[in-house]
MIVOLO-247694 format. One record per residue: residue in one letter; z, y, x of N, C-alpha, C, O in turn. Coordinates in pm, 1 decimal, padded with zeros to 6 digits. Example, Ala and Ser with C-alpha at 12.3 -4.5 7.8 and 13.67 -1.06 7.14 Angstrom:
2
+-----+----------+----------+----------+----------+----------+----------+----------+----------+----------+----------+----------+----------+
: res :       nz :       ny :       nx :      caz :      cay :      cax :       cz :       cy :       cx :       oz :       oy :       ox :
+-----+----------+----------+----------+----------+----------+----------+----------+----------+----------+----------+----------+----------+
:   A :  00780.0 : -00569.0 :  01319.0 :  00780.0 : -00450.0 :  01230.0 :  00780.0 : -00330.0 :  01320.0 :  00846.5 : -00331.9 :  01423.6 :
:   S :  00708.0 : -00225.0 :  01285.0 :  00714.0 : -00106.0 :  01367.0 :  00787.0 :  00003.0 :  01290.0 :  00803.9 :  00113.8 :  01340.9 :
+-----+----------+----------+----------+----------+----------+----------+----------+----------+----------+----------+----------+----------+
REM end
This chain:
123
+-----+----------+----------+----------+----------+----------+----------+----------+----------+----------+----------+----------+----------+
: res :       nz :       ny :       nx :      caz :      cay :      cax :       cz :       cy :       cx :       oz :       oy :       ox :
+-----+----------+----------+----------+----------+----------+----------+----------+----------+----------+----------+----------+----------+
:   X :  00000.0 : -00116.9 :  00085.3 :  00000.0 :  00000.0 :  00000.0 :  00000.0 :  00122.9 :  00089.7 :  00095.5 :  00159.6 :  00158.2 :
:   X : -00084.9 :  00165.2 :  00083.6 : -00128.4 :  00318.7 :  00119.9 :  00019.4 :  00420.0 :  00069.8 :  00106.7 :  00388.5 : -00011.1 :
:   X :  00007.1 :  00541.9 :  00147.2 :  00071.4 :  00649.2 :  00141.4 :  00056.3 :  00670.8 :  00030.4 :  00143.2 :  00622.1 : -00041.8 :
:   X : -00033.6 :  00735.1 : -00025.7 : -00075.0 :  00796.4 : -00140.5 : -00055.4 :  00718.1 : -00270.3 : -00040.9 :  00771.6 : -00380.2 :
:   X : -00056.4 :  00587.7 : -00247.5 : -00020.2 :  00490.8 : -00364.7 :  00076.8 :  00510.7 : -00372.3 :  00103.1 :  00506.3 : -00492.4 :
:   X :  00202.0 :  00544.0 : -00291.6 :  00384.2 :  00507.4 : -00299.6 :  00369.5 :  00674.9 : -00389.0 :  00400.6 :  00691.0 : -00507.0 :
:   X :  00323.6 :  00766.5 : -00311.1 :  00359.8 :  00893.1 : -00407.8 :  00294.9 :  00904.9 : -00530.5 :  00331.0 :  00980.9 : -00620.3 :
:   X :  00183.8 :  00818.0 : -00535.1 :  00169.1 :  00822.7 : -00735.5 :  00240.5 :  00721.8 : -00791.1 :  00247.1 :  00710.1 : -00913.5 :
:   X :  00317.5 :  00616.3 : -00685.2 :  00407.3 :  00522.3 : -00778.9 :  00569.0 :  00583.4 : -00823.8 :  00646.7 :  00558.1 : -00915.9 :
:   X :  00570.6 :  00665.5 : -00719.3 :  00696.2 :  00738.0 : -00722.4 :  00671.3 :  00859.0 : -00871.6 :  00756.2 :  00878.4 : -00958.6 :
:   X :  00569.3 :  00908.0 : -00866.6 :  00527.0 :  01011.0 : -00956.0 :  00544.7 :  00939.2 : -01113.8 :  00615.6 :  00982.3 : -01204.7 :
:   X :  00462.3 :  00823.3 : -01115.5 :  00451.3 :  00756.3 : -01241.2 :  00614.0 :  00702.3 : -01265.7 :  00646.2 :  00718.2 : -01383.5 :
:   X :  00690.2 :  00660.4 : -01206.5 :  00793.0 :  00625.3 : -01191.1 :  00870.8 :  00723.2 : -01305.6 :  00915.7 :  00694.6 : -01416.6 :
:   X :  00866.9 :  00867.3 : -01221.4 :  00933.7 :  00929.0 : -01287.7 :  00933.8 :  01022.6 : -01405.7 :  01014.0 :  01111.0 : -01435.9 :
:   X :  00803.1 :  00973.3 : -01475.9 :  00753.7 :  01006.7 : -01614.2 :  00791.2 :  00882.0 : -01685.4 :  00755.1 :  00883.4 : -01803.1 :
:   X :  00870.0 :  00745.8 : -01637.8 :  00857.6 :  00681.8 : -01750.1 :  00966.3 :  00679.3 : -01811.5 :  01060.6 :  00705.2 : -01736.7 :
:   X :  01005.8 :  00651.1 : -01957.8 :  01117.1 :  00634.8 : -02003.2 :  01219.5 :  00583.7 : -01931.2 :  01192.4 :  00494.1 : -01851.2 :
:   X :  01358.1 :  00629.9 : -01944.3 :  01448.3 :  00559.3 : -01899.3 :  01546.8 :  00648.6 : -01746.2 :  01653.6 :  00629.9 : -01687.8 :
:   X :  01448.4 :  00732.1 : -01738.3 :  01450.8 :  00765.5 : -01515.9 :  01551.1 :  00866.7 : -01563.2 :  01580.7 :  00896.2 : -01679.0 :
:   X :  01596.1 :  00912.6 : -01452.7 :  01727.0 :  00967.7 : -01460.7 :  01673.6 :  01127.4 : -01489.5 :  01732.6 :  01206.4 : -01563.2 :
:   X :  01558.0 :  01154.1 : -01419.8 :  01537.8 :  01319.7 : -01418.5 :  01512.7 :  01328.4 : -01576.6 :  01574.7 :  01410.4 : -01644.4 :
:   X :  01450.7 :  01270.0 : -01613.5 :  01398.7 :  01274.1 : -01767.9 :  01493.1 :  01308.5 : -01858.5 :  01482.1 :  01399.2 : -01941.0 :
:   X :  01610.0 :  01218.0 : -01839.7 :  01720.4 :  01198.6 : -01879.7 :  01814.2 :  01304.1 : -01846.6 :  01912.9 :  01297.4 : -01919.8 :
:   X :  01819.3 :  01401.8 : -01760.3 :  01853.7 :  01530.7 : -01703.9 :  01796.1 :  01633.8 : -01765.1 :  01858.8 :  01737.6 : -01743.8 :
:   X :  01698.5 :  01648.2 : -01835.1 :  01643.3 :  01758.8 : -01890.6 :  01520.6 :  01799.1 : -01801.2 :  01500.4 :  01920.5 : -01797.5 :
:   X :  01441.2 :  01726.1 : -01733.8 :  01370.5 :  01755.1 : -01680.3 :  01439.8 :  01822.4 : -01497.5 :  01554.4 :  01809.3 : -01454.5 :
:   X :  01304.0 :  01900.1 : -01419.0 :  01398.3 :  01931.8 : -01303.3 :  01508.0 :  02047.4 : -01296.3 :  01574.9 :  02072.9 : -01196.2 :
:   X :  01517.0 :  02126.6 : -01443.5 :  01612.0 :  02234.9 : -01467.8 :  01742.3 :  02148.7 : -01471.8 :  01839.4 :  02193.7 : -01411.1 :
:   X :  01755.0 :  02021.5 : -01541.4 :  01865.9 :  01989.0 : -01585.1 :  01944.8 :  01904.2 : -01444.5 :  02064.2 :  01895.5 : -01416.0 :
:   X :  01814.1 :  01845.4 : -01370.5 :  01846.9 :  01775.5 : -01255.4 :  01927.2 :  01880.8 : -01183.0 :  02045.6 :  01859.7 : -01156.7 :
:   X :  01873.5 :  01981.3 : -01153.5 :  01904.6 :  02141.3 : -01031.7 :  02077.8 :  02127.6 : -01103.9 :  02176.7 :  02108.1 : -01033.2 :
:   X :  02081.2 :  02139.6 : -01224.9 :  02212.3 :  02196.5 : -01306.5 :  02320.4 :  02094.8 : -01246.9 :  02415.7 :  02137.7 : -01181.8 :
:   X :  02300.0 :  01943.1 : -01274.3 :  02359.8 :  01846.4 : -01251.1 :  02399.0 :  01821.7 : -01075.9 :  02466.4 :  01739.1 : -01014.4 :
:   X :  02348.8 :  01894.8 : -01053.1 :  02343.3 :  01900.5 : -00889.9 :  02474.0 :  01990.4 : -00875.8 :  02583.6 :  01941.5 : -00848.3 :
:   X :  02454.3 :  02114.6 : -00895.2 :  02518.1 :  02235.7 : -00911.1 :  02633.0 :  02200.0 : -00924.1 :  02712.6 :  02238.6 : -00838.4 :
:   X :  02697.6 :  02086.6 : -01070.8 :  02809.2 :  02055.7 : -01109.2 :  02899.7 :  01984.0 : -01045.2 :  03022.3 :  01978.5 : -01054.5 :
:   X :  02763.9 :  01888.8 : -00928.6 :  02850.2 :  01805.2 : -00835.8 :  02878.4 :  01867.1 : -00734.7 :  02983.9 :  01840.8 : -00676.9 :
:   X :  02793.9 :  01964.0 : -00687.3 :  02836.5 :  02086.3 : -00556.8 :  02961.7 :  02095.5 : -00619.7 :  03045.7 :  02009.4 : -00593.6 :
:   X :  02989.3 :  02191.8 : -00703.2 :  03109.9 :  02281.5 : -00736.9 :  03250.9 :  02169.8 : -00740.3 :  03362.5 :  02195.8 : -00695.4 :
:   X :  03213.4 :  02059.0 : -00797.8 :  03317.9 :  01971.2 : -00790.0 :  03347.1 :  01896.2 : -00651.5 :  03451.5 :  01846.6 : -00609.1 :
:   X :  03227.9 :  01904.5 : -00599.4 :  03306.0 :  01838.5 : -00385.4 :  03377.9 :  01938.4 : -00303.6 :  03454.9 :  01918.2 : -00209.8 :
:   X :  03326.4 :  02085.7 : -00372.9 :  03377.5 :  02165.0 : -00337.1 :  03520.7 :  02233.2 : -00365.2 :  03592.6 :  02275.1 : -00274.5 :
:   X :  03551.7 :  02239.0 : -00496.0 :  03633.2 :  02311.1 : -00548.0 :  03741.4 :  02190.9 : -00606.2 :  03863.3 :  02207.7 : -00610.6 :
:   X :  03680.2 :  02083.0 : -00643.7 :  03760.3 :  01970.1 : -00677.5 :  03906.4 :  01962.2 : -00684.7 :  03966.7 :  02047.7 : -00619.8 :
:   X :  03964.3 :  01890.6 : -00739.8 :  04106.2 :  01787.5 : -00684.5 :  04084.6 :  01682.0 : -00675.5 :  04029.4 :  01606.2 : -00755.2 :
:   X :  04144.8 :  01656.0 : -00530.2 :  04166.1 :  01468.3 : -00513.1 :  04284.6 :  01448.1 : -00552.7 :  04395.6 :  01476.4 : -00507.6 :
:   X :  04206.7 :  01338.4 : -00740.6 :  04348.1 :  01287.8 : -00785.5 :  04325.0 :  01170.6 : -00761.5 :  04212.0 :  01130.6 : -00733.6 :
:   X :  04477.6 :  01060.2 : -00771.7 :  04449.4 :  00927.6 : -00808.5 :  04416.3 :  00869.2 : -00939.5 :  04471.7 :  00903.2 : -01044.0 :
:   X :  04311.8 :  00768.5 : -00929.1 :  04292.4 :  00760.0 : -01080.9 :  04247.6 :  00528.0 : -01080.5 :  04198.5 :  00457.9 : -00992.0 :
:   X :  04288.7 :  00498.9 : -01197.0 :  04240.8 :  00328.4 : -01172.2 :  04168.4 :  00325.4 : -01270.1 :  04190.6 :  00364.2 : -01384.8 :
:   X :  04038.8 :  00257.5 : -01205.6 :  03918.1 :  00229.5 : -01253.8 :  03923.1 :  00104.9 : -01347.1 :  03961.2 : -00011.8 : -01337.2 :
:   X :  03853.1 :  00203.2 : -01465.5 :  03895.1 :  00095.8 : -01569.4 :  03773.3 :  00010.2 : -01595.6 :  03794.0 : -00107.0 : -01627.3 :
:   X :  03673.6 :  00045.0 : -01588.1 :  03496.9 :  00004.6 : -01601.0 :  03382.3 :  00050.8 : -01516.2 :  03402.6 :  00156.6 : -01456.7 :
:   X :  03306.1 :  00012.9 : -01504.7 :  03135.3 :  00051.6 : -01495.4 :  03036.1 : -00018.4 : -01580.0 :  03025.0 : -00140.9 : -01583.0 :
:   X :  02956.5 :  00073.8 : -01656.2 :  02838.9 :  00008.2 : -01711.6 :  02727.1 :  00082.0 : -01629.4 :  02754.5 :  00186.8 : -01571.0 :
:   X :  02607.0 :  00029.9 : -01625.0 :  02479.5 :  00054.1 : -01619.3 :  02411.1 :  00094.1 : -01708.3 :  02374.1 :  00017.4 : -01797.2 :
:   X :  02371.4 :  00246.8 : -01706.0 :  02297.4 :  00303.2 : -01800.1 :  02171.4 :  00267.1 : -01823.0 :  02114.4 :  00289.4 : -01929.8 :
:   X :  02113.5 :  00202.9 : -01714.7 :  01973.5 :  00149.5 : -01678.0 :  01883.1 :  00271.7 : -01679.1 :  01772.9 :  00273.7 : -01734.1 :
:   X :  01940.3 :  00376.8 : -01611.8 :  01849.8 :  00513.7 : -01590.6 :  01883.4 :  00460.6 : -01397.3 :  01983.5 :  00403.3 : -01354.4 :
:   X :  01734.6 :  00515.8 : -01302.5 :  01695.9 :  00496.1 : -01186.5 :  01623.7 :  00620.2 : -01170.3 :  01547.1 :  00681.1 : -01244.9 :
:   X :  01680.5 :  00648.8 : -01019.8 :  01602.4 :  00783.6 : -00941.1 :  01461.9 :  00736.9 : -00902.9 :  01485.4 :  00616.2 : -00898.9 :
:   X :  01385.2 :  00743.4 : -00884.7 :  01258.8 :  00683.9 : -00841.8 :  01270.3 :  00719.1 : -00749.0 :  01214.7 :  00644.9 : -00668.0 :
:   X :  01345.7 :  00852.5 : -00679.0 :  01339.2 :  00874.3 : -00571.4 :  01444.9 :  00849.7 : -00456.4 :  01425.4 :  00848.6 : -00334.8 :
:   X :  01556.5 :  00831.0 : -00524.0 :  01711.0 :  00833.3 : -00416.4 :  01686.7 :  00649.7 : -00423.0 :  01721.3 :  00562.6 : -00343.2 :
:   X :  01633.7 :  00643.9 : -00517.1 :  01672.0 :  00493.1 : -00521.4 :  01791.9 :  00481.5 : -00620.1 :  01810.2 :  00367.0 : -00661.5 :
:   X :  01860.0 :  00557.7 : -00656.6 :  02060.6 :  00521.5 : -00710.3 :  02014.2 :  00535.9 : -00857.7 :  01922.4 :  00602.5 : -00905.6 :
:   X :  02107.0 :  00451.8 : -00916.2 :  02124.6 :  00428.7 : -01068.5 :  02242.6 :  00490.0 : -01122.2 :  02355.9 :  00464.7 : -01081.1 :
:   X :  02213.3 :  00577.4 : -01221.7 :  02318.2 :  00616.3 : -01302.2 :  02447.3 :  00533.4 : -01401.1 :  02415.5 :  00475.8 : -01505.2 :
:   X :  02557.4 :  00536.4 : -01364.2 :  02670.1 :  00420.5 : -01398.8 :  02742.8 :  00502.7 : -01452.9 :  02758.9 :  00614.4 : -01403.8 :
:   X :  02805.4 :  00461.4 : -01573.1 :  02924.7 :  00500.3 : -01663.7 :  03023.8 :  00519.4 : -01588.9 :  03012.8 :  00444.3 : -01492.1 :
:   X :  03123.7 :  00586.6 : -01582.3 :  03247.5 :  00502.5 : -01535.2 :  03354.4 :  00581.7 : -01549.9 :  03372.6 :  00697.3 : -01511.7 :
:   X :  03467.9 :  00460.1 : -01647.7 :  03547.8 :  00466.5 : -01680.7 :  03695.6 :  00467.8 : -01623.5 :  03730.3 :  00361.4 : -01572.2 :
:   X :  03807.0 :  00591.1 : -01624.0 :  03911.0 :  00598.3 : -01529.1 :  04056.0 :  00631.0 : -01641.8 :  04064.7 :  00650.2 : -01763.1 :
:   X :  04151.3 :  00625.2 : -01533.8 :  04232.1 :  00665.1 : -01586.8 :  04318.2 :  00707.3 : -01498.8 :  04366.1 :  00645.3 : -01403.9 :
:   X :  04350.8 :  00896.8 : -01558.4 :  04331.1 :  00983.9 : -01403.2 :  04478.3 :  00969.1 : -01408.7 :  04533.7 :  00917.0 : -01505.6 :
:   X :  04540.8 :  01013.3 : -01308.2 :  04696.1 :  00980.8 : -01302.5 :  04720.7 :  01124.4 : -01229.7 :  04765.8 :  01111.9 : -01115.9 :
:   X :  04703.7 :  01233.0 : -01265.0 :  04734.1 :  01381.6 : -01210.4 :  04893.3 :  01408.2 : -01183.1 :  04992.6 :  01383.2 : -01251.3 :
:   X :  04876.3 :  01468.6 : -01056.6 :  05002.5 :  01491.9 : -00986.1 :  05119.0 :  01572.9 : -01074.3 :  05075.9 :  01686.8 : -01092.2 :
:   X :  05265.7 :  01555.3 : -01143.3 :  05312.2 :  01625.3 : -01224.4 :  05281.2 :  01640.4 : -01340.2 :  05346.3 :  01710.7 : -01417.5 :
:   X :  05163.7 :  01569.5 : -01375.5 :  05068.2 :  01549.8 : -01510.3 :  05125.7 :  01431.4 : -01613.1 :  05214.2 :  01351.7 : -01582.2 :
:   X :  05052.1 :  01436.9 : -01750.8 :  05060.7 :  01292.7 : -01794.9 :  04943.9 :  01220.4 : -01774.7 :  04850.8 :  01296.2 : -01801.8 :
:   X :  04890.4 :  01080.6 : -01730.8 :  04757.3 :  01026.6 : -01710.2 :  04657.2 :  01037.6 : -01829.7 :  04725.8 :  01064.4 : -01928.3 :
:   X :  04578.9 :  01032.4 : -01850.6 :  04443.6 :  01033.2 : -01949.7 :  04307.0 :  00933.4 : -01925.3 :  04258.9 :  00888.8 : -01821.1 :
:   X :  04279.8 :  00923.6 : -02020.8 :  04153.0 :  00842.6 : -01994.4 :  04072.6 :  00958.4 : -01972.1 :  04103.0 :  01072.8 : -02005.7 :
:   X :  03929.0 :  00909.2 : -01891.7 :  03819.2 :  00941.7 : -01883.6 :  03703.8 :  00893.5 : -01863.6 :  03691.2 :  00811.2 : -01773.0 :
:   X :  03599.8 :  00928.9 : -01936.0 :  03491.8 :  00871.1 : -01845.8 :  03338.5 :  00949.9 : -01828.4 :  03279.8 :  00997.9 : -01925.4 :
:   X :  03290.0 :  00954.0 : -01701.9 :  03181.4 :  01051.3 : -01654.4 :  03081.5 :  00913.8 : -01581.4 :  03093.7 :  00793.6 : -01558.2 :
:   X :  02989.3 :  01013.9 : -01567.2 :  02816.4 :  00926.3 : -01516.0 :  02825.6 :  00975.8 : -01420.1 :  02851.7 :  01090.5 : -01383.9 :
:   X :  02794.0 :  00849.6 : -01354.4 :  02778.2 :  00933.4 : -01195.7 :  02654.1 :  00850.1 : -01121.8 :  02660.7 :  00728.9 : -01142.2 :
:   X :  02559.5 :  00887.1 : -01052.4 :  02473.6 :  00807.2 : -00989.1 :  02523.1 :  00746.7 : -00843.8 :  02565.6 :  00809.1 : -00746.5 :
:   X :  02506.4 :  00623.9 : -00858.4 :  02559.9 :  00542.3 : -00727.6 :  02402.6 :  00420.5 : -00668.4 :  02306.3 :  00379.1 : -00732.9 :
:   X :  02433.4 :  00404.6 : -00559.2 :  02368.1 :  00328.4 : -00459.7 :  02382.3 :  00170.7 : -00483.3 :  02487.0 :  00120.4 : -00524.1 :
:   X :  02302.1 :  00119.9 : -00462.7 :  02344.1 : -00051.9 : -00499.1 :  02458.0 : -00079.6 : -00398.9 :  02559.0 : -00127.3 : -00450.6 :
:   X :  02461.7 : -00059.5 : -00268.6 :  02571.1 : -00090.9 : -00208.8 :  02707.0 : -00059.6 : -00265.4 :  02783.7 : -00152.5 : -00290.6 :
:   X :  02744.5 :  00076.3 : -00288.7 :  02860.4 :  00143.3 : -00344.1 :  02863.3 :  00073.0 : -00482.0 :  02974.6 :  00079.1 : -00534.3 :
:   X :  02768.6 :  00007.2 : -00554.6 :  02819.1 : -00034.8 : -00674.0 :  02907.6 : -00161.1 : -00658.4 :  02986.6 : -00188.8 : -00748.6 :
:   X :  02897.1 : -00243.7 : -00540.9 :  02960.6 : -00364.0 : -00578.1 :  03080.6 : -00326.6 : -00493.3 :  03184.9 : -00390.7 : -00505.8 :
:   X :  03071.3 : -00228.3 : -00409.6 :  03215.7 : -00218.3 : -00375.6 :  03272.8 : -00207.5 : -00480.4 :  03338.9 : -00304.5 : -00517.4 :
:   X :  03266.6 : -00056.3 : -00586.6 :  03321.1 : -00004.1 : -00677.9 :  03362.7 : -00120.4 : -00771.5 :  03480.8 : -00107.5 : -00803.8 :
:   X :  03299.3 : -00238.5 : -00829.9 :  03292.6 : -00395.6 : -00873.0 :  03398.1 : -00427.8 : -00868.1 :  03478.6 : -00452.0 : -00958.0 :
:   X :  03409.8 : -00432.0 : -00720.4 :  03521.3 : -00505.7 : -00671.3 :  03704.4 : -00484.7 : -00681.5 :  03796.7 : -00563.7 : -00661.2 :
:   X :  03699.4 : -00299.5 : -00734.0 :  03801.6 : -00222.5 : -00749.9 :  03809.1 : -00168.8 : -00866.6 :  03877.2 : -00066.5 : -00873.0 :
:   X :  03732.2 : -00227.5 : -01015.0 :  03794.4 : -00231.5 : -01109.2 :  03938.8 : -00296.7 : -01120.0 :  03958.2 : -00405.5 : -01065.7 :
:   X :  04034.2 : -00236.1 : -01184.9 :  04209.4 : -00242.0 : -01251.5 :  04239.4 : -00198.4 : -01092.4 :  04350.8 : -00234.2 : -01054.0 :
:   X :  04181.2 : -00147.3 : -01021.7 :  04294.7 : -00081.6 : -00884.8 :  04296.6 :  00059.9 : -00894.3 :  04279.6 :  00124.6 : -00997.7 :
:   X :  04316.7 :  00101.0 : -00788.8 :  04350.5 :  00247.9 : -00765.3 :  04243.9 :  00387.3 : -00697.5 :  04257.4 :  00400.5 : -00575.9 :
:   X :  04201.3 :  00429.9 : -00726.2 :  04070.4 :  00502.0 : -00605.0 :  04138.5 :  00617.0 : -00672.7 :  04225.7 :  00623.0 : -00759.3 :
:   X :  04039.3 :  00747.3 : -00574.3 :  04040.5 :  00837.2 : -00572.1 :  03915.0 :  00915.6 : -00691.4 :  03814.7 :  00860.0 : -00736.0 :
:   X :  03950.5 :  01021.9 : -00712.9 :  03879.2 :  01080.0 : -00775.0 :  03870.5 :  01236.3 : -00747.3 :  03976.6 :  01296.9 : -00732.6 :
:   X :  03750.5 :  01304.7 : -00739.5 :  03731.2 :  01467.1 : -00732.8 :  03738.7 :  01523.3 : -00892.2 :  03643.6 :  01497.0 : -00965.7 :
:   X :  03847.5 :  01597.3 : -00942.1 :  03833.2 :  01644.2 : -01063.9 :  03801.2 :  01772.5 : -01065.6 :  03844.7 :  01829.0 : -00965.3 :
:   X :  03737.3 :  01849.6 : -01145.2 :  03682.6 :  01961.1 : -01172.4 :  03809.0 :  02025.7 : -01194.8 :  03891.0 :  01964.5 : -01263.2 :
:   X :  03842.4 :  02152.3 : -01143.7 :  03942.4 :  02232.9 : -01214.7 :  03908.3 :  02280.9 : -01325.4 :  03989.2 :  02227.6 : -01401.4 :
:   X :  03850.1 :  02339.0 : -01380.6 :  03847.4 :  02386.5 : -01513.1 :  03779.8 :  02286.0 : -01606.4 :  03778.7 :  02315.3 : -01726.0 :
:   X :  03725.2 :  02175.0 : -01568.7 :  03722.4 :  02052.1 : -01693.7 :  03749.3 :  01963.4 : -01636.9 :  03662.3 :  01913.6 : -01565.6 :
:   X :  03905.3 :  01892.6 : -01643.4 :  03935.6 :  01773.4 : -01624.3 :  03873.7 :  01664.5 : -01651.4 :  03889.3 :  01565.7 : -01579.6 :
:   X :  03783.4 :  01662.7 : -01771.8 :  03706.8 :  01554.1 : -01779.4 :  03574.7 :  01552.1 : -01692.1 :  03472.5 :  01484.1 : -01700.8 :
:   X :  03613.7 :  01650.2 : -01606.2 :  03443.6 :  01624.5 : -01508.6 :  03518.7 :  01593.7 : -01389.2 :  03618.8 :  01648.3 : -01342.7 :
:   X :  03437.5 :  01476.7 : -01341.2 :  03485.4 :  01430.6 : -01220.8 :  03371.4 :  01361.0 : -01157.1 :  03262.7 :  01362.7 : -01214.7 :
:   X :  03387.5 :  01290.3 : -01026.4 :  03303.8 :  01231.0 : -00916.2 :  03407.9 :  01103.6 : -00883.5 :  03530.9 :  01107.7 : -00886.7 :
:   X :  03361.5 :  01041.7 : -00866.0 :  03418.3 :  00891.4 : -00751.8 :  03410.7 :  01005.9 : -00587.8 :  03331.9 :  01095.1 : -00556.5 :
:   X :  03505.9 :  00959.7 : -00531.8 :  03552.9 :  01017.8 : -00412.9 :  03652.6 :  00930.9 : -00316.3 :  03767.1 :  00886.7 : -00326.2 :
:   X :  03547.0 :  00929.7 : -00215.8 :  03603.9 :  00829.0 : -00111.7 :  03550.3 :  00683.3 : -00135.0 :  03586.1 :  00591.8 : -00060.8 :
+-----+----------+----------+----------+----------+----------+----------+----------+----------+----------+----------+----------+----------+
REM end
């Protein structure tokens, strides 16, 4: 396969149902979703939180390669009372079976200050 074949497979890829940009609102919504995860690596809290699930949305980057995964927590905030949550986050096939492996344990989490329910897997 030629060069030019991978970038119209990559192209067609990401017009078809299902792909994550699509599913983002196009590349405005992708840029936005970006933005949200900047502000949260940045500005974040690292709380502890135990992972209660992952599903597979069956949405794929055509381009990162990473699949968008549910995932379900339960944040345990410092001086806080704990809460459920759950946010999408796109992960790597590798990082997914770690993450697999540490459902009912303990991880870390980046929470948004001004919406607790927005968060990242961290660490």
């Amino acid at each position: 396969m030629g060069l030019m074949d991978k970038f119209k497979q990559v192209a067609d890829a990401a017009k078809a149902p299902g792909q994550s940009l699509a599913n983002m609102g196009g590349a405005a919504g992708a840029a936005e979703q970006a933005a949200k995860a900047n502000k949260i690596a940045q500005q974040g809290v690292q709380t502890p939180a135990v992972l209660k699930s992952l599903r597979d949305t069956g949405r794929k980057d055509p381009l990162s390669g990473g699949e968008d995964w549910e995932i379900e927590v339960e944040v345990q905030p410092a001086g806080g009372a704990p809460y459920s949550a759950t946010f999408t986050q796109q992960l790597l096939a590798g990082a997914v079976g770690t993450y697999q492996g540490k459902i009912g344990t303990e991880i870390t989490v980046r929470v948004d200050p001004d919406d607790p329910q927005s968060m990242l897997l961290w660490g």
